[in-house]
PyMOL commands that place a pseudoatom at each C-alpha (Angstrom):
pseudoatom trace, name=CA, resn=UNK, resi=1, chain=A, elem=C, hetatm=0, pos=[0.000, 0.000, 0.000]
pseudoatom trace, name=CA, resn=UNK, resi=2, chain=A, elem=C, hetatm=0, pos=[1.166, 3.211, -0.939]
pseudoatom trace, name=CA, resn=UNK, resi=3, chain=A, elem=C, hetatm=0, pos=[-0.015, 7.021, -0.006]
pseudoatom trace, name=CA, resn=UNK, resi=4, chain=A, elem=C, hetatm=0, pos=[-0.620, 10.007, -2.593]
pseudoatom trace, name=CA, resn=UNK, resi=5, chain=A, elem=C, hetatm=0, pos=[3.554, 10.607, -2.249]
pseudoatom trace, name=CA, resn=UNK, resi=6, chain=A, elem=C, hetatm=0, pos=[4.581, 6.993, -3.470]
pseudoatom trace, name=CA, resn=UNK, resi=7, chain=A, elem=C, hetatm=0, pos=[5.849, 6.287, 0.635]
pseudoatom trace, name=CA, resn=UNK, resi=8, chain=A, elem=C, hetatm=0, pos=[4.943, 3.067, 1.874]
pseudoatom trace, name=CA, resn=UNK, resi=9, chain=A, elem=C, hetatm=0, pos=[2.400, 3.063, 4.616]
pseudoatom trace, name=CA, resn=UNK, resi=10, chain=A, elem=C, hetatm=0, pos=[3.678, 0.843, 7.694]
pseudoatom trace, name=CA, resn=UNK, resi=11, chain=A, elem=C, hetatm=0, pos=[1.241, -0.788, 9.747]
pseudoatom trace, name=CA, resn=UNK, resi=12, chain=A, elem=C, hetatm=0, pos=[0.233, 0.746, 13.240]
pseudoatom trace, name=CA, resn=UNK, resi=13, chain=A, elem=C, hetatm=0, pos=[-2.322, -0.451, 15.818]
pseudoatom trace, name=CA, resn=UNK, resi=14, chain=A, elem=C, hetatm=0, pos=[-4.252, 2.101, 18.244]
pseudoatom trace, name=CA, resn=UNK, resi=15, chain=A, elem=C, hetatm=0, pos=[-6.100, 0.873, 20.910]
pseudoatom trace, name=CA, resn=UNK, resi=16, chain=A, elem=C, hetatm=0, pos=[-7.651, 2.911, 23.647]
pseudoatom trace, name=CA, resn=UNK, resi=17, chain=A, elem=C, hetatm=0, pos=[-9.000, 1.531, 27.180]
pseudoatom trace, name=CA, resn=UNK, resi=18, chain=A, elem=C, hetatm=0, pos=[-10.612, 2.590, 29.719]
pseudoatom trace, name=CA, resn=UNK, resi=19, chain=A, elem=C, hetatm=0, pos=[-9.846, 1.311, 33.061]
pseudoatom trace, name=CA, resn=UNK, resi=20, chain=A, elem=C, hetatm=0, pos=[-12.039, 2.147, 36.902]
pseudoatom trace, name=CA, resn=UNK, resi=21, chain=A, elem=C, hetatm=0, pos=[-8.425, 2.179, 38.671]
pseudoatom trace, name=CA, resn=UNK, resi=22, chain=A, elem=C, hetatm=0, pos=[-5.554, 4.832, 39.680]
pseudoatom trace, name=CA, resn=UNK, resi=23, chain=A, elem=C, hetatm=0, pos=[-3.330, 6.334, 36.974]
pseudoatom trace, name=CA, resn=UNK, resi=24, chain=A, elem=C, hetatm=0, pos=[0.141, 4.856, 38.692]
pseudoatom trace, name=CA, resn=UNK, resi=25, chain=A, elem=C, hetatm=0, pos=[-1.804, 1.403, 39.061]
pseudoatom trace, name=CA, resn=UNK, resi=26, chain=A, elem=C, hetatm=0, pos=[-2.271, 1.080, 34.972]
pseudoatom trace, name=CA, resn=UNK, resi=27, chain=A, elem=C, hetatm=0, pos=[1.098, 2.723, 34.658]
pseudoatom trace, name=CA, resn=UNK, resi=28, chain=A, elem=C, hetatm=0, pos=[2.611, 0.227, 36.341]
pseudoatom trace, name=CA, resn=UNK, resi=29, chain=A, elem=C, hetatm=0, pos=[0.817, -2.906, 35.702]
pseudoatom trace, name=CA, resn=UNK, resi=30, chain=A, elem=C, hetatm=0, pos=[1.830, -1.821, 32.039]
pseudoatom trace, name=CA, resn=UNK, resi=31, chain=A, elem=C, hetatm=0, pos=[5.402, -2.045, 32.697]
pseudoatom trace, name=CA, resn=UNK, resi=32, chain=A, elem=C, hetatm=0, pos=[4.971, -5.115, 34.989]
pseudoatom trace, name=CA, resn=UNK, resi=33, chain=A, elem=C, hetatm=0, pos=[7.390, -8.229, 33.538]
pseudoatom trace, name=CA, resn=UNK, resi=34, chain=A, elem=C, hetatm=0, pos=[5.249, -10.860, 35.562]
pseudoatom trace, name=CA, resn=UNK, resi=35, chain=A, elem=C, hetatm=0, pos=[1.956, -9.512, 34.645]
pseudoatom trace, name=CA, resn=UNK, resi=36, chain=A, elem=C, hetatm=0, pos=[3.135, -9.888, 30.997]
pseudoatom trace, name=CA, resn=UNK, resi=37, chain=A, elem=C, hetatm=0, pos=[3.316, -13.314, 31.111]
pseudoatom trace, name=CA, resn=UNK, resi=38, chain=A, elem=C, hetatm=0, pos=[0.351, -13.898, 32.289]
pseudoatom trace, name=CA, resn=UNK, resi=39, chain=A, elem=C, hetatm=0, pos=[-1.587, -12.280, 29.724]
pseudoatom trace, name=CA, resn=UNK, resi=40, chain=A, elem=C, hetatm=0, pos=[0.631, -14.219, 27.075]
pseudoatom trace, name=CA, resn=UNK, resi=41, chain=A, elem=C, hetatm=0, pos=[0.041, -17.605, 28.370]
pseudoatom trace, name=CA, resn=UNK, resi=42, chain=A, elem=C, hetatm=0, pos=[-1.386, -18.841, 24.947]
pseudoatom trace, name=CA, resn=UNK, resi=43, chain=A, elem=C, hetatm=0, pos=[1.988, -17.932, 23.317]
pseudoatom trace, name=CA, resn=UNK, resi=44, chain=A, elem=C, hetatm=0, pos=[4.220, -19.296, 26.317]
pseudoatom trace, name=CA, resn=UNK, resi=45, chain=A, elem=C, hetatm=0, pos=[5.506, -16.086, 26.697]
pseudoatom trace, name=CA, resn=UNK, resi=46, chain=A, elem=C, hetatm=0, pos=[9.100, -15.834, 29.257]
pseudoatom trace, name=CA, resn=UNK, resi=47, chain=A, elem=C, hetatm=0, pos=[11.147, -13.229, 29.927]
pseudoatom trace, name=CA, resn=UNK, resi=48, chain=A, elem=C, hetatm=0, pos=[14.586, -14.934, 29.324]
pseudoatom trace, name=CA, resn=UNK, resi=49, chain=A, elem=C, hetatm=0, pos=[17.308, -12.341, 30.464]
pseudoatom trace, name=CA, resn=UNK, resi=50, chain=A, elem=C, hetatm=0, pos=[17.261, -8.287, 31.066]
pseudoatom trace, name=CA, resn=UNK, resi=51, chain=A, elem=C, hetatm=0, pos=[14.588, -7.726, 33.481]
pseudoatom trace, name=CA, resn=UNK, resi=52, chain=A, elem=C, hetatm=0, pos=[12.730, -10.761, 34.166]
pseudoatom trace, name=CA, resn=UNK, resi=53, chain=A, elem=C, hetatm=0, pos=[10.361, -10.048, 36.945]
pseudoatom trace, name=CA, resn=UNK, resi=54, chain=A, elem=C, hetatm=0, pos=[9.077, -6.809, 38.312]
pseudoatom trace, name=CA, resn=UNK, resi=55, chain=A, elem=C, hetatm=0, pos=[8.539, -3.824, 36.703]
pseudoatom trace, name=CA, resn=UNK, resi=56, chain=A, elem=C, hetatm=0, pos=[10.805, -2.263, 33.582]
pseudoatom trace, name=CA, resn=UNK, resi=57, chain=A, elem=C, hetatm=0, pos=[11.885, 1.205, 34.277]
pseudoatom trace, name=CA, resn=UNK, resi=58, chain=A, elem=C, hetatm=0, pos=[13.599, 2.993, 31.826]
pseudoatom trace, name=CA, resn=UNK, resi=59, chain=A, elem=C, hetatm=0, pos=[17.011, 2.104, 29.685]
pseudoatom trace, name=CA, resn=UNK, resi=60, chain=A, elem=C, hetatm=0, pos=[16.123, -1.258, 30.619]
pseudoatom trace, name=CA, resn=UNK, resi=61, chain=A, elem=C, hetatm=0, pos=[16.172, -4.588, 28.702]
pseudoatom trace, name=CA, resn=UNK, resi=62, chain=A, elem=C, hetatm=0, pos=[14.100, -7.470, 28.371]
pseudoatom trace, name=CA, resn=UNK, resi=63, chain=A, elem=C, hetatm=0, pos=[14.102, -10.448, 26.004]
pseudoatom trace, name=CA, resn=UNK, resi=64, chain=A, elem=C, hetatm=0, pos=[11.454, -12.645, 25.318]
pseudoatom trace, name=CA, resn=UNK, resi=65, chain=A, elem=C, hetatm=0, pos=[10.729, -15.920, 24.554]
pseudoatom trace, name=CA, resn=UNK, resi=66, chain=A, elem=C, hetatm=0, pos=[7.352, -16.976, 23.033]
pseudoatom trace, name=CA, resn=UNK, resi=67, chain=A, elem=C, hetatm=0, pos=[5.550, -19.236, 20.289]
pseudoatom trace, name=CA, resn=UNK, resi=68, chain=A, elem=C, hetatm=0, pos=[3.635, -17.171, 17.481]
pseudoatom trace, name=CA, resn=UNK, resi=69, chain=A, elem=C, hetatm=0, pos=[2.457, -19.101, 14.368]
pseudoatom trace, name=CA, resn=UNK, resi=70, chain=A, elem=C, hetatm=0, pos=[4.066, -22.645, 15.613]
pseudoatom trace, name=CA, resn=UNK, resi=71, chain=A, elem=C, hetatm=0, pos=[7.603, -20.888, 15.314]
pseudoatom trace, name=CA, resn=UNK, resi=72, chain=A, elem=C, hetatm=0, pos=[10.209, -20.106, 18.808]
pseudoatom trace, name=CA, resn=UNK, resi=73, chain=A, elem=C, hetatm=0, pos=[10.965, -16.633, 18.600]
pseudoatom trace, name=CA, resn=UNK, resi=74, chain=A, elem=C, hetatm=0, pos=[13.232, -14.576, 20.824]
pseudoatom trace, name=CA, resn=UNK, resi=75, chain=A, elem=C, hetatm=0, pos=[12.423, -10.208, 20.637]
pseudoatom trace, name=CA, resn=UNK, resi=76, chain=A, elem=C, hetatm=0, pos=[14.528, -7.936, 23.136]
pseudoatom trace, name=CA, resn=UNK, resi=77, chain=A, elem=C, hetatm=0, pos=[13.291, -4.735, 23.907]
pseudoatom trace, name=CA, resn=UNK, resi=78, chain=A, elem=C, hetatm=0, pos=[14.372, -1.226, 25.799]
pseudoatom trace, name=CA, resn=UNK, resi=79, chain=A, elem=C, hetatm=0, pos=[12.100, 1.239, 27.645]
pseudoatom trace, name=CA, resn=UNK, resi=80, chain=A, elem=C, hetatm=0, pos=[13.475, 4.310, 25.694]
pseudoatom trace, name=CA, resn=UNK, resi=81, chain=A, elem=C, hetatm=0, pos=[11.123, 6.591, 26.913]
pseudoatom trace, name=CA, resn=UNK, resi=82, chain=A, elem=C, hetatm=0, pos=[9.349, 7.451, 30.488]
pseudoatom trace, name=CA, resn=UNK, resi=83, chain=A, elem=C, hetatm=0, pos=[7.651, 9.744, 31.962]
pseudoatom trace, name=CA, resn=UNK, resi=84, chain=A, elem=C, hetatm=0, pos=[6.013, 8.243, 35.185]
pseudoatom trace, name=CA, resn=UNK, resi=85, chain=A, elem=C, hetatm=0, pos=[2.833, 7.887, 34.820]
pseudoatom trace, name=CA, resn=UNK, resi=86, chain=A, elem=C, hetatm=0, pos=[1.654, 9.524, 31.554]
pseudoatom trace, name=CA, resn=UNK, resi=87, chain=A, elem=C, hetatm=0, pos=[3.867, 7.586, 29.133]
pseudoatom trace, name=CA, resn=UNK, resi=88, chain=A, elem=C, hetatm=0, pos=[6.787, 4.785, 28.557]
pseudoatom trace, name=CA, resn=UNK, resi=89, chain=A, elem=C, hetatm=0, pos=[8.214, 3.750, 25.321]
pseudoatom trace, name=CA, resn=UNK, resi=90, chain=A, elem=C, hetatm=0, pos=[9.637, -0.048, 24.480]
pseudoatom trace, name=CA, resn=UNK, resi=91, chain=A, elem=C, hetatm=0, pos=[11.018, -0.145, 21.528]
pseudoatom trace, name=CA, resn=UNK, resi=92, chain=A, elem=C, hetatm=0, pos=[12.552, -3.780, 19.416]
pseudoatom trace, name=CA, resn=UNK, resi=93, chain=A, elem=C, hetatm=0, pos=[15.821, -3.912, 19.488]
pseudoatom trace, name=CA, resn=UNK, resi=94, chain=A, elem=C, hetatm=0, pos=[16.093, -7.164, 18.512]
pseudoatom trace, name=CA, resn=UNK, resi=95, chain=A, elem=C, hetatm=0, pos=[13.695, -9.553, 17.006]
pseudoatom trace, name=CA, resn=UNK, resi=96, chain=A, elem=C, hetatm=0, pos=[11.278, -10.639, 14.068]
pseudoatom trace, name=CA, resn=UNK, resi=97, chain=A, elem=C, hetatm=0, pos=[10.079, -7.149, 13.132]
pseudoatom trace, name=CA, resn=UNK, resi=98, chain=A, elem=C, hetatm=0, pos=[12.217, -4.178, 11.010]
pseudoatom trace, name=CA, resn=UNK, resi=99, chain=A, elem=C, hetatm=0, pos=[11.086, -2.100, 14.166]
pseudoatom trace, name=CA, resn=UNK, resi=100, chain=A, elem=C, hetatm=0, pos=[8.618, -2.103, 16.763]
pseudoatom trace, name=CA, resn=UNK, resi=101, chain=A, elem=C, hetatm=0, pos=[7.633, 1.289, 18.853]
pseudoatom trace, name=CA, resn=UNK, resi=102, chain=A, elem=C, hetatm=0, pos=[5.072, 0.687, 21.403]
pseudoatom trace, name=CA, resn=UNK, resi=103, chain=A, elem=C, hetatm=0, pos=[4.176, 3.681, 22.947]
pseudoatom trace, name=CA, resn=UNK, resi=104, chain=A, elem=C, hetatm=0, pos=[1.879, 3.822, 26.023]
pseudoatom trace, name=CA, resn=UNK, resi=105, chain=A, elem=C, hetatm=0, pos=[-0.349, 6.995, 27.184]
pseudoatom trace, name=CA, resn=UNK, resi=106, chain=A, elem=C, hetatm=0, pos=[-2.231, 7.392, 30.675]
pseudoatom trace, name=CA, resn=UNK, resi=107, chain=A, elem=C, hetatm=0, pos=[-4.410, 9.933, 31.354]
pseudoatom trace, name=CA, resn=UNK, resi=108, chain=A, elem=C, hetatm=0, pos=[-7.173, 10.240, 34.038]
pseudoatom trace, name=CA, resn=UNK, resi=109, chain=A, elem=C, hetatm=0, pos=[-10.831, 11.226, 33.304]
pseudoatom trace, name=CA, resn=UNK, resi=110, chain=A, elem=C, hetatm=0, pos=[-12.975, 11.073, 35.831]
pseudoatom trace, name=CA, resn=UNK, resi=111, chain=A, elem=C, hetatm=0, pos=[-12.458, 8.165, 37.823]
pseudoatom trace, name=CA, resn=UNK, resi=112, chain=A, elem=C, hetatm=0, pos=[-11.058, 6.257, 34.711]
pseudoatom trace, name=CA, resn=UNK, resi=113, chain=A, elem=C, hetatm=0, pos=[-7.842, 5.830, 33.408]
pseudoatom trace, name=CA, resn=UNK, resi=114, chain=A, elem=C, hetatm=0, pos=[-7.402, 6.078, 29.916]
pseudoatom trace, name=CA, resn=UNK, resi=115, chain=A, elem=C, hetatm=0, pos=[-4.996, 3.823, 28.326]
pseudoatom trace, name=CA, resn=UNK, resi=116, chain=A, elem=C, hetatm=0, pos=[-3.918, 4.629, 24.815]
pseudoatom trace, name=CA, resn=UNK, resi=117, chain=A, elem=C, hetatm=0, pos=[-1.688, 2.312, 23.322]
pseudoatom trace, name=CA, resn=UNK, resi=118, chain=A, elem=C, hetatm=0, pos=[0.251, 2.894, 20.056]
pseudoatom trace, name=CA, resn=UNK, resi=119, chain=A, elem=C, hetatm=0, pos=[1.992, 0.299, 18.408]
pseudoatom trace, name=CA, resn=UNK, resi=120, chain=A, elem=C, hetatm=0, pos=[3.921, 0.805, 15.370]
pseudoatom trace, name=CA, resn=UNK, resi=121, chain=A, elem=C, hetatm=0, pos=[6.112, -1.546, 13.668]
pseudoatom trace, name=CA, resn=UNK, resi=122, chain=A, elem=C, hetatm=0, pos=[7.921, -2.947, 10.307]
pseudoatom trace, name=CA, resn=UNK, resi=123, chain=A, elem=C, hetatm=0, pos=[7.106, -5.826, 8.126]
pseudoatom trace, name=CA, resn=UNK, resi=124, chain=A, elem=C, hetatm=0, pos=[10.373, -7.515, 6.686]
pseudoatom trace, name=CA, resn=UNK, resi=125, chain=A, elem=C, hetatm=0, pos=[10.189, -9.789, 3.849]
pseudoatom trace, name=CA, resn=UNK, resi=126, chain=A, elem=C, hetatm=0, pos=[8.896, -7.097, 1.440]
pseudoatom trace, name=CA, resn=UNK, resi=127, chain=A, elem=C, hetatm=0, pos=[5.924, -7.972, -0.409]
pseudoatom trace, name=CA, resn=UNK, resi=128, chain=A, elem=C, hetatm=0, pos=[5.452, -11.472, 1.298]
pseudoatom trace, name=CA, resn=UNK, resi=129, chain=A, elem=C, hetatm=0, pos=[5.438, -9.333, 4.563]
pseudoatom trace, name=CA, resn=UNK, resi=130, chain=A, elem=C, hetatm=0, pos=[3.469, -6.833, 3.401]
pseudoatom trace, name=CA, resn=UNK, resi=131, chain=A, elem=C, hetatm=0, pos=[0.477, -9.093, 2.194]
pseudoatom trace, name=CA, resn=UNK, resi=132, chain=A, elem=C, hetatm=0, pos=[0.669, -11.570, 5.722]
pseudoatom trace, name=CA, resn=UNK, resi=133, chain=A, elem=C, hetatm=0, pos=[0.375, -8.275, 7.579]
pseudoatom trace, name=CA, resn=UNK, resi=134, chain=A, elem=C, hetatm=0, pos=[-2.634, -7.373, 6.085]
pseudoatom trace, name=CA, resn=UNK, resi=135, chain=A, elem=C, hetatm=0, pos=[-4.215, -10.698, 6.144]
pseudoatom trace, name=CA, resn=UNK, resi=136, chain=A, elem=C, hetatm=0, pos=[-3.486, -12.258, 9.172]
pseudoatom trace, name=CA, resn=UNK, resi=137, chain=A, elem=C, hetatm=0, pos=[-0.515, -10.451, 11.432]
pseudoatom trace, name=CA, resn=UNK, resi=138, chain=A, elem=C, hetatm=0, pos=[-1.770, -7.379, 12.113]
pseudoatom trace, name=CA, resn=UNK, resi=139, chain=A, elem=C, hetatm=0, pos=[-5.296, -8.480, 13.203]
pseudoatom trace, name=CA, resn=UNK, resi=140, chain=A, elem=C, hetatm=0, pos=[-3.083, -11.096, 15.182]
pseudoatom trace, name=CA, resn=UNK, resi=141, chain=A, elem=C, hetatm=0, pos=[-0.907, -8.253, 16.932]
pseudoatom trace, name=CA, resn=UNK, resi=142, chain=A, elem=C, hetatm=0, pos=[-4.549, -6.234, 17.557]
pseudoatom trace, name=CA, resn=UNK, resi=143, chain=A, elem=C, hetatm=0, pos=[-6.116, -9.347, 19.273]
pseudoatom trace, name=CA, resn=UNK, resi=144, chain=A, elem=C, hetatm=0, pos=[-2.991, -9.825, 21.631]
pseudoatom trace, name=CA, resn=UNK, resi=145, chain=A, elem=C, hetatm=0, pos=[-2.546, -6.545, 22.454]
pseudoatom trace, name=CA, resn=UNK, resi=146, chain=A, elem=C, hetatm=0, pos=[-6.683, -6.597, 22.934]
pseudoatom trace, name=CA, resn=UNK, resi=147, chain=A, elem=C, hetatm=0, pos=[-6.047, -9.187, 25.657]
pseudoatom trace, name=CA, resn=UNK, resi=148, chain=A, elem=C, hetatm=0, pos=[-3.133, -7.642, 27.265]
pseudoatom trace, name=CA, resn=UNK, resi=149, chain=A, elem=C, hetatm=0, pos=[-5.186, -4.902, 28.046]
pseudoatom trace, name=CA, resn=UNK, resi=150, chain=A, elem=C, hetatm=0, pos=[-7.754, -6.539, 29.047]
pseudoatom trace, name=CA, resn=UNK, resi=151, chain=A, elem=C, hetatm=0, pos=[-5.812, -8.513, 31.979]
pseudoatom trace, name=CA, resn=UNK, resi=152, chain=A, elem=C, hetatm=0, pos=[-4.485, -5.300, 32.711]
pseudoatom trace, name=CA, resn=UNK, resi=153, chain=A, elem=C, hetatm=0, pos=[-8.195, -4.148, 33.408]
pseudoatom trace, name=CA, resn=UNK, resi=154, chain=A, elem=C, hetatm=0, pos=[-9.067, -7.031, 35.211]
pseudoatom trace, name=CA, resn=UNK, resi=155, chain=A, elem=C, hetatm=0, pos=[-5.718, -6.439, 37.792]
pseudoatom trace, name=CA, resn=UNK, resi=156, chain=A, elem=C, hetatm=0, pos=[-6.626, -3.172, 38.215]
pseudoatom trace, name=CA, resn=UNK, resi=157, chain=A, elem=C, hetatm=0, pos=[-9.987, -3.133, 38.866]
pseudoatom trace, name=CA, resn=UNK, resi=158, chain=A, elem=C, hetatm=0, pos=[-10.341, -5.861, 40.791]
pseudoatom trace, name=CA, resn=UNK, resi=159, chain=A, elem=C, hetatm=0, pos=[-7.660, -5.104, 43.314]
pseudoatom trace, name=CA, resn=UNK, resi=160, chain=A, elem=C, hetatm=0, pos=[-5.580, -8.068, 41.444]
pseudoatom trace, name=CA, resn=UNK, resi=161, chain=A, elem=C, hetatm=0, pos=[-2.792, -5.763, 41.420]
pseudoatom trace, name=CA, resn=UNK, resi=162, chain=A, elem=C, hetatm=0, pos=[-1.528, -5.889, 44.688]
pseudoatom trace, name=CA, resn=UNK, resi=163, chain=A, elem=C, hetatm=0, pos=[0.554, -8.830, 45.210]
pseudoatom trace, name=CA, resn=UNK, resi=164, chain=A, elem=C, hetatm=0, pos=[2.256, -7.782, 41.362]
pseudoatom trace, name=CA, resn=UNK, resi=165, chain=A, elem=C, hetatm=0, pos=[3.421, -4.135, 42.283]
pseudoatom trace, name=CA, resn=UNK, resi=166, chain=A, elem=C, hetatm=0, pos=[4.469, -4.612, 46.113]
pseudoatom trace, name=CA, resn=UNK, resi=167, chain=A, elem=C, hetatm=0, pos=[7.627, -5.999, 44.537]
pseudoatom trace, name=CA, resn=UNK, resi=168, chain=A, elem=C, hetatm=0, pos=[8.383, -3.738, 41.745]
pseudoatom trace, name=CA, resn=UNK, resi=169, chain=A, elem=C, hetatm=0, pos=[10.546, -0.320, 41.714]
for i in range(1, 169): cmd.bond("trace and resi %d" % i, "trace and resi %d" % (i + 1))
show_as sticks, trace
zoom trace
């Protein structure tokens, strides 16, 4: 897919959610390493070396582990930006994708939090990658990133949190 200047369009995800919980709860449960994994059971998701448990703060590493489409793949990533608790950046430095930039916005309204997610990323594989993304990876991505979000609602809101965050920094 091209635009009106002949610049390839690259694929990005936006997802906003509303959560009944404290801005520095979602902020954190966000960045949390342990609450990660649970919300990627289905892919065996396991932080492998960096920061493993707790929560990510910024300049730091983690690599993962996980299954996606019957294939082991490894993807390190860096919190490269932070700004407790409105926003945090991880960004591939490592892994399947050209690029990944996952950028996360908090905001409160009323006695929600907003959580706006922003995922953008690179297909390789030129054409090949182009047409998977558009009929199967980036619904994929949407759906996982759908179900992050919504274990991070269900921590939140339900007080879930607690025994997660005591630990982290």
């Amino acid at each position: 897919m091209f635009n009106f200047i002949n610049k390839p369009i690259v694929p990005v995800i936006e997802l906003t959610t509303n959560i009944r919980a404290e801005i520095d709860i979602c902020f954190d449960l966000s960045r949390s390493i342990d609450l990660h994994c649970i919300s990627t059971v289905g892919t065996d998701e396991k932080a492998i070396a960096g920061t493993t448990c707790g929560l990510i703060g910024f300049n730091e590493t983690v690599t993962w582990q996980a299954k996606h489409f019957g294939i082991r793949q490894q993807l390190t990533s860096k919190i490269t930006a932070y700004e407790r608790p409105f926003h945090f950046r991880d960004e591939q430095l490592k892994g399947p994708f050209s690029y990944i930039k996952h950028d996360h916005f908090f905001r409160t309204v009323g006695n929600f939090t907003t959580v706006i997610d922003h995922f953008d990323y690179g297909i390789p594989y030129g054409v090949f990658g182009k047409s998977f993304d558009r009929l199967i990876l980036n619904n994929y991505l949407r759906r996982f990133l759908e179900e992050r979000n919504r274990i991070i609602k269900d921590y939140a809101e339900c007080g879930r949190f607690m025994d997660l965050l005591k630990t982290g920094s």
